[in-house]
Backbone as CSV, one residue per row, in Angstrom:
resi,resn,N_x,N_y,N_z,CA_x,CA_y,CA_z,C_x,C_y,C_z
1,UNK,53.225,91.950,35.247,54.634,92.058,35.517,54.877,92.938,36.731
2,UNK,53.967,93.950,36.767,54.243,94.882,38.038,53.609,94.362,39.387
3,UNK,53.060,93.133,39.468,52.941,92.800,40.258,53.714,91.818,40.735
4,UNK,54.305,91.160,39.640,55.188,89.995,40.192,56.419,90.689,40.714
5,UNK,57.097,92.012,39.990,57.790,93.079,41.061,57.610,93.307,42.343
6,UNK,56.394,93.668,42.063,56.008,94.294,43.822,56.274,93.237,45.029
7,UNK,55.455,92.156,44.093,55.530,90.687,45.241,57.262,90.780,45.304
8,UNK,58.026,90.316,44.382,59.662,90.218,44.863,60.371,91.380,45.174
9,UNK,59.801,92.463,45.125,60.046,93.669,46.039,60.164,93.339,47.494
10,UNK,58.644,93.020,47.933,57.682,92.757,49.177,58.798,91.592,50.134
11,UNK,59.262,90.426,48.929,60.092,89.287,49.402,61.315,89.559,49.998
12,UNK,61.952,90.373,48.955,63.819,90.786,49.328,63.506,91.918,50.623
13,UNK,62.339,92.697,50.648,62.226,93.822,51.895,62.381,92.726,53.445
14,UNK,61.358,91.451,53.017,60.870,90.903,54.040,62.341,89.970,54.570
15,UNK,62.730,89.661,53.742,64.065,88.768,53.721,64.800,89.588,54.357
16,UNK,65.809,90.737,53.910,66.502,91.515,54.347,66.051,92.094,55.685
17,UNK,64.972,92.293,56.287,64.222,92.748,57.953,64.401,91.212,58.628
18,UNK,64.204,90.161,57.765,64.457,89.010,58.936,66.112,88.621,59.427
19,UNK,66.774,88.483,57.999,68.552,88.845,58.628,68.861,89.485,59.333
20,UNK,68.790,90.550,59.479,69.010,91.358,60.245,68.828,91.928,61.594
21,UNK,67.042,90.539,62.099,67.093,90.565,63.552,67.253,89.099,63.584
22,UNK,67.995,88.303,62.835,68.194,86.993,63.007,69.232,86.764,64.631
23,UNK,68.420,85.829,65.456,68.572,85.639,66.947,70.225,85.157,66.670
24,UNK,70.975,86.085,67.832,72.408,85.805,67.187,72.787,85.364,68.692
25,UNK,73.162,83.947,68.801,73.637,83.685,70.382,74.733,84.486,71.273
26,UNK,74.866,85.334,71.770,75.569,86.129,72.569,76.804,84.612,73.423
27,UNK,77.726,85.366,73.947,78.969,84.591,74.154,79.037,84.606,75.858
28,UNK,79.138,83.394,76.583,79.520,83.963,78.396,80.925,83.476,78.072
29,UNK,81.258,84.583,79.221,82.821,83.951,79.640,82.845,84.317,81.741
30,UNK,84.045,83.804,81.720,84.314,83.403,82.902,85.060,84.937,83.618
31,UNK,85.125,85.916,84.474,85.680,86.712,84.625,85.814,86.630,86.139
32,UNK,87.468,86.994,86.574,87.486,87.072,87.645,88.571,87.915,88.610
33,UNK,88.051,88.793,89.645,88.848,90.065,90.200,89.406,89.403,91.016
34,UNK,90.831,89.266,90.955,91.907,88.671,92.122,91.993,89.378,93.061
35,UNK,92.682,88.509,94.397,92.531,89.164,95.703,93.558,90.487,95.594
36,UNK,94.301,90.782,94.761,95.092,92.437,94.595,94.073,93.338,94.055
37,UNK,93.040,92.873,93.347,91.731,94.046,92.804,90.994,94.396,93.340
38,UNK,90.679,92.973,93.954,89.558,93.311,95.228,90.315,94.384,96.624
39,UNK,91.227,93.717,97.345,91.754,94.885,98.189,92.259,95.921,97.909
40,UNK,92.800,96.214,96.887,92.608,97.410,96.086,91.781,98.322,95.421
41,UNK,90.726,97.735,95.998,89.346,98.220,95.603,89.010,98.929,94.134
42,UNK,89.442,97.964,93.647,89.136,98.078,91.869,87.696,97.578,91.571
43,UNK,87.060,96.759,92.267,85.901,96.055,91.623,84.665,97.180,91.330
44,UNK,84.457,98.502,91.615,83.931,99.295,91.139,84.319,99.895,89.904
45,UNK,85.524,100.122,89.943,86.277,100.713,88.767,86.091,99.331,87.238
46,UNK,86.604,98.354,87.853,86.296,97.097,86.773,84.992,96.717,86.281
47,UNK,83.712,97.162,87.172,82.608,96.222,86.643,82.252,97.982,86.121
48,UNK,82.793,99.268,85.667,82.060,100.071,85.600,82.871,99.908,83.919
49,UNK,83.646,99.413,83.888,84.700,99.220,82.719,84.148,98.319,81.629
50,UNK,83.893,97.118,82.551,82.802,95.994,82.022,81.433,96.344,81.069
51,UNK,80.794,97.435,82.124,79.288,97.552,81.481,79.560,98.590,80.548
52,UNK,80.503,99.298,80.622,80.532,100.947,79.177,81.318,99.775,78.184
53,UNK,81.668,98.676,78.135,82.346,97.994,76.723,81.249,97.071,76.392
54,UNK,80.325,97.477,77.071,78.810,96.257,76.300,78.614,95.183,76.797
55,UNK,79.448,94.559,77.794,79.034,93.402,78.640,77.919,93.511,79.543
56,UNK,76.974,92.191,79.582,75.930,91.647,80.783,76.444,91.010,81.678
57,UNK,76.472,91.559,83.022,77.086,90.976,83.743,75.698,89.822,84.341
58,UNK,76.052,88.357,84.076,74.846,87.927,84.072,74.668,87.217,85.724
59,UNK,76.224,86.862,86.321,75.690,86.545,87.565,76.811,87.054,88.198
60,UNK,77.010,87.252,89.431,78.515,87.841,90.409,78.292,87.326,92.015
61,UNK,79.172,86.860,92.341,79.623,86.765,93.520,80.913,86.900,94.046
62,UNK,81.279,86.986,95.447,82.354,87.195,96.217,82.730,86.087,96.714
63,UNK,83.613,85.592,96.345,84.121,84.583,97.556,86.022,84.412,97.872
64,UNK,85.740,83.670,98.999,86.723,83.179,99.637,87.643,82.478,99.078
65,UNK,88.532,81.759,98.176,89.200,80.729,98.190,89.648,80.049,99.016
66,UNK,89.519,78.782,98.988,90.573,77.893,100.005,91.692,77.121,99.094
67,UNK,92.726,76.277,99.687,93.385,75.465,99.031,93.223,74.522,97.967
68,UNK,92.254,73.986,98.122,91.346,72.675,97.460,91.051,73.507,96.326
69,UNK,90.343,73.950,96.417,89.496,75.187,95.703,90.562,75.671,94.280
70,UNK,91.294,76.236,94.841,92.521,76.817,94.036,93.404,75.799,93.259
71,UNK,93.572,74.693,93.787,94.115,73.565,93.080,93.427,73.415,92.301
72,UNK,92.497,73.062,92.474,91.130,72.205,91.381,91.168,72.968,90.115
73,UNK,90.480,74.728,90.453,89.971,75.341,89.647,91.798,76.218,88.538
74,UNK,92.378,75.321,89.280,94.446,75.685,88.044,95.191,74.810,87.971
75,UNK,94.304,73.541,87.985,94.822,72.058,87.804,95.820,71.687,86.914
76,UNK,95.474,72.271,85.760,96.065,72.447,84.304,97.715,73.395,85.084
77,UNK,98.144,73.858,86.072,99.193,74.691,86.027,99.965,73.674,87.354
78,UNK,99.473,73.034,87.881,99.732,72.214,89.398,101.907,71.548,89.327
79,UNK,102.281,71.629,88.031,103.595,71.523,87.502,104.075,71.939,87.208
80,UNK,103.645,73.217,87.409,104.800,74.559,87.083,104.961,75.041,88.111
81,UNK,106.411,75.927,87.848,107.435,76.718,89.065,106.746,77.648,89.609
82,UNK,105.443,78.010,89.354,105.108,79.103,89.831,103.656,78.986,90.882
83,UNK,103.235,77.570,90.286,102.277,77.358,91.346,101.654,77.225,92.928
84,UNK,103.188,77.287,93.786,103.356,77.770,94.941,102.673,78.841,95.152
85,UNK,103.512,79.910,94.352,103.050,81.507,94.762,101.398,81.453,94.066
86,UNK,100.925,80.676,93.191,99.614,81.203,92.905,99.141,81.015,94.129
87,UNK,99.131,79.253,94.579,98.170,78.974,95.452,97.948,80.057,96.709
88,UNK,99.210,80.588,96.967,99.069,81.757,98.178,98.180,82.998,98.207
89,UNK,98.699,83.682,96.579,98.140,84.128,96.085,96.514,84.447,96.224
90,UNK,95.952,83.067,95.643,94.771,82.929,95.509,94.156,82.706,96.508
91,UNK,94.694,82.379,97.788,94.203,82.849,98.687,94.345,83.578,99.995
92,UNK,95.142,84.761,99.321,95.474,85.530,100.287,94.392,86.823,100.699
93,UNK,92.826,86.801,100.040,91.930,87.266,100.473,90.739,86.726,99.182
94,UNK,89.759,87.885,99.286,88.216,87.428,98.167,88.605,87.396,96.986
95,UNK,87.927,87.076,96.370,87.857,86.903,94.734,86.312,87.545,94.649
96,UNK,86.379,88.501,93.240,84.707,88.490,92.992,84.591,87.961,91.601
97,UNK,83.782,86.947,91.730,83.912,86.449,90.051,82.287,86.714,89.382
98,UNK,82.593,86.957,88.005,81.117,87.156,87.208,81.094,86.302,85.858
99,UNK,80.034,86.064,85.715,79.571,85.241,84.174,79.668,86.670,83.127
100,UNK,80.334,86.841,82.645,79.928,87.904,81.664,79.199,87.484,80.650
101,UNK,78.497,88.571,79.431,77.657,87.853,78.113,77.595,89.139,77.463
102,UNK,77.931,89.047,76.346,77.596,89.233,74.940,78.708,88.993,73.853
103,UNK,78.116,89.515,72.208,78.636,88.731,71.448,80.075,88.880,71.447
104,UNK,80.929,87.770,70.613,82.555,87.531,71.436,82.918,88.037,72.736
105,UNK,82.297,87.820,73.587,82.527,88.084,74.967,84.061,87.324,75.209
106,UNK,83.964,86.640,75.150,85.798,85.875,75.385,86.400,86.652,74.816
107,UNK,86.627,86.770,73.174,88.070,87.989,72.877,87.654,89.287,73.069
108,UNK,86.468,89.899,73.659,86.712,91.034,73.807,87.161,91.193,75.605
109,UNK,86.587,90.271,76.338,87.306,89.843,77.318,88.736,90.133,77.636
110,UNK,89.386,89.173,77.097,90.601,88.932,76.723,91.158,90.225,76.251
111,UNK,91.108,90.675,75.538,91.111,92.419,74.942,91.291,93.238,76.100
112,UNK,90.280,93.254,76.967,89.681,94.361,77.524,90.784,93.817,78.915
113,UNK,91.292,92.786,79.277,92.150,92.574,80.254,93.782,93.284,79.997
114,UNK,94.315,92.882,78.329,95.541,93.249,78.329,96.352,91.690,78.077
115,UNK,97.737,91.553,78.467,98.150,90.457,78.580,98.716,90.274,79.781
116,UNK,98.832,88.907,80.205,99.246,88.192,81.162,100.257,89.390,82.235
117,UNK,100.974,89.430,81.855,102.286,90.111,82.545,101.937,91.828,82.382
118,UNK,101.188,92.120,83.893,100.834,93.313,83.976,101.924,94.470,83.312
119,UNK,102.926,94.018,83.634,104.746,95.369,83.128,104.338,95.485,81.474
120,UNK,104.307,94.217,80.940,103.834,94.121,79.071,102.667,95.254,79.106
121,UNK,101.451,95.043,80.042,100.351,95.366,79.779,100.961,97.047,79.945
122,UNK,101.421,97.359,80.556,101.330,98.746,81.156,102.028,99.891,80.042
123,UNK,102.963,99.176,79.186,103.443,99.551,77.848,102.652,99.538,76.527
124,UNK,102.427,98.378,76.565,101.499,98.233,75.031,100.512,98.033,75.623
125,UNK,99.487,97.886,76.311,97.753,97.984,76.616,97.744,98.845,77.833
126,UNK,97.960,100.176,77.576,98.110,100.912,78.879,96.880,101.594,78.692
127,UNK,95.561,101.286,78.614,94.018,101.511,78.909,93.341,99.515,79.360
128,UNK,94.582,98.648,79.247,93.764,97.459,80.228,93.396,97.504,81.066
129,UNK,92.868,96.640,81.357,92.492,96.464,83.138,94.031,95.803,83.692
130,UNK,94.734,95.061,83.381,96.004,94.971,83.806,97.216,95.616,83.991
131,UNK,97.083,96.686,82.689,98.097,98.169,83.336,97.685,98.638,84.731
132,UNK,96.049,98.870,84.620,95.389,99.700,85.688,95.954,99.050,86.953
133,UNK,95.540,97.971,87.160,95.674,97.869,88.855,96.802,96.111,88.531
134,UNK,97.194,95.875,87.651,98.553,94.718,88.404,99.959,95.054,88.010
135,UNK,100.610,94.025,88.830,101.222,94.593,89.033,102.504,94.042,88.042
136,UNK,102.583,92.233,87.546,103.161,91.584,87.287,102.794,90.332,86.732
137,UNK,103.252,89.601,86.207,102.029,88.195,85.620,102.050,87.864,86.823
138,UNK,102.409,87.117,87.755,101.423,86.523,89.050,100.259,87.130,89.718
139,UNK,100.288,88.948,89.760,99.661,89.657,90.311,99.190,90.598,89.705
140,UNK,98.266,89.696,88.767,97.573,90.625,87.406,96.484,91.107,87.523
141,UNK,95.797,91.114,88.943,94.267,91.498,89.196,93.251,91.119,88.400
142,UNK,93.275,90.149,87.521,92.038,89.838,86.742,92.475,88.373,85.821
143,UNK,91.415,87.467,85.847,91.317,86.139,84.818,90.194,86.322,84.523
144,UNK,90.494,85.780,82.842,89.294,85.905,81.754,89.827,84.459,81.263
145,UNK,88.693,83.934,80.858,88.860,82.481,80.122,89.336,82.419,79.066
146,UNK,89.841,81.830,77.767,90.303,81.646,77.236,90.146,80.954,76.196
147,UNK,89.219,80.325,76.119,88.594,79.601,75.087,86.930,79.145,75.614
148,UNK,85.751,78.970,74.454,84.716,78.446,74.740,84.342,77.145,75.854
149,UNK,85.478,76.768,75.465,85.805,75.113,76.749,85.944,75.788,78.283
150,UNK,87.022,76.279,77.824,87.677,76.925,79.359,86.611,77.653,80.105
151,UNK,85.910,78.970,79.018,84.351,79.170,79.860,83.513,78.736,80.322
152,UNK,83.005,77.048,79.716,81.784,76.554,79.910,82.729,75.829,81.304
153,UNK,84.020,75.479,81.672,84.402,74.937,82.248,84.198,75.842,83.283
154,UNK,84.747,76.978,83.426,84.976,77.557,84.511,83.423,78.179,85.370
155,UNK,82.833,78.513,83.904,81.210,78.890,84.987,80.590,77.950,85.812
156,UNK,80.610,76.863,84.566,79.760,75.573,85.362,81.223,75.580,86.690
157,UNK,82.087,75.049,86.999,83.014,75.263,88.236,82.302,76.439,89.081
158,UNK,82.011,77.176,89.012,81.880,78.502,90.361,80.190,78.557,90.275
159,UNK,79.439,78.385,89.226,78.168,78.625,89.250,77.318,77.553,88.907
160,UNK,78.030,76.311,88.542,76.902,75.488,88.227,76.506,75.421,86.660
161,UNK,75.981,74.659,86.014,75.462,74.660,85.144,74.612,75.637,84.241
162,UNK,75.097,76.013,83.212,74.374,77.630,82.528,73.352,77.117,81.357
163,UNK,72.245,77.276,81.341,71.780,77.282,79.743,71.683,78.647,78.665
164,UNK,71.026,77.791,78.069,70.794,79.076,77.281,70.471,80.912,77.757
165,UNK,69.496,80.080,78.577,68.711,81.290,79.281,69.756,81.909,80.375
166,UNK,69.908,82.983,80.386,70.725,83.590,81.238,70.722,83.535,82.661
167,UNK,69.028,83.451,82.745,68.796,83.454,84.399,68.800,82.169,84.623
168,UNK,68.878,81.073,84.079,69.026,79.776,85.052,70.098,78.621,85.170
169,UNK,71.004,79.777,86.179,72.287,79.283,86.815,71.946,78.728,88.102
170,UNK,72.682,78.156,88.371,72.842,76.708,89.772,73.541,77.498,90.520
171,UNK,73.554,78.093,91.468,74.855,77.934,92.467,75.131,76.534,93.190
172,UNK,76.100,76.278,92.996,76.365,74.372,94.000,77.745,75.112,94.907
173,UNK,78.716,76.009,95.266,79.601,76.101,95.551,78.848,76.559,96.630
């Protein structure tokens, strides 16, 4: 009997050590410093914000927007009153955009931005990144994706195709 213990001792120890490093898929999302963050030189202040809340920043670049560019990648908004001023907006200097990763990376994302309309943010999320440096919902210094779709949409858009593996992203842009 004391051995058939020990053995289901030995089992529930071994069971309980494998749950517990059971491989748990970490989350990317889409993150990106608008041209008011960037010339405002927030992108130090933001990616230092990024890495103390537990994010991998898994790939980053700077770029340019053009017209095309900006249409494409806010297609979904191309009928609303406000899409004039984005398109200007978006390219009225750089963008630095990054793949972020880890687990719920989207709502802590999302979290860690605030809401849409920097004035909201600056009242009730006044430690966002949108109190910090915007100014207004058009000029919110930062987009985070929004759903698992919208991420896989938007990385593969700026970086190409992501797998599993962190390091093997495409640049095609």
């Amino acid at each position: 009997m004391r051995e058939v213990l020990s053995l289901l001792a030995f089992f529930l120890f071994f069971l309980s050590r494998s749950l517990n490093y059971a491989s748990v898929e970490k989350e990317k999302t889409l993150a990106m410093i608008k041209p008011d963050g960037v010339s405002g030189n927030y992108t130090t202040q933001i990616k230092s914000i990024i890495l103390e809340s537990g994010f991998n920043i898994v790939r980053e670049k700077m770029l340019q927007l053009n017209e095309e560019t900006v249409a494409h990648f806010y297609a979904e908004h191309s009928g609303r009153s406000f899409f004039p001023n984005l398109m200007k907006y978006m390219t009225s200097g750089p963008v630095y955009i990054m793949v972020l990763e880890k687990l719920n990376a989207i709502f802590d994302w999302r979290n860690l931005i605030g809401p849409t309309d920097s004035r909201k943010a600056k009242v009730s999320h006044q430690n966002s990144i949108r109190a910090i440096c915007g100014l207004d919902s058009e000029r919110n210094c930062v987009h985070g994706s929004d759903s698992p779709q919208s991420a896989a949409r938007e990385i593969s858009f700026f970086f190409g195709e992501i797998s599993g593996d962190a390091g093997s992203i495409h640049d095609e842009l």
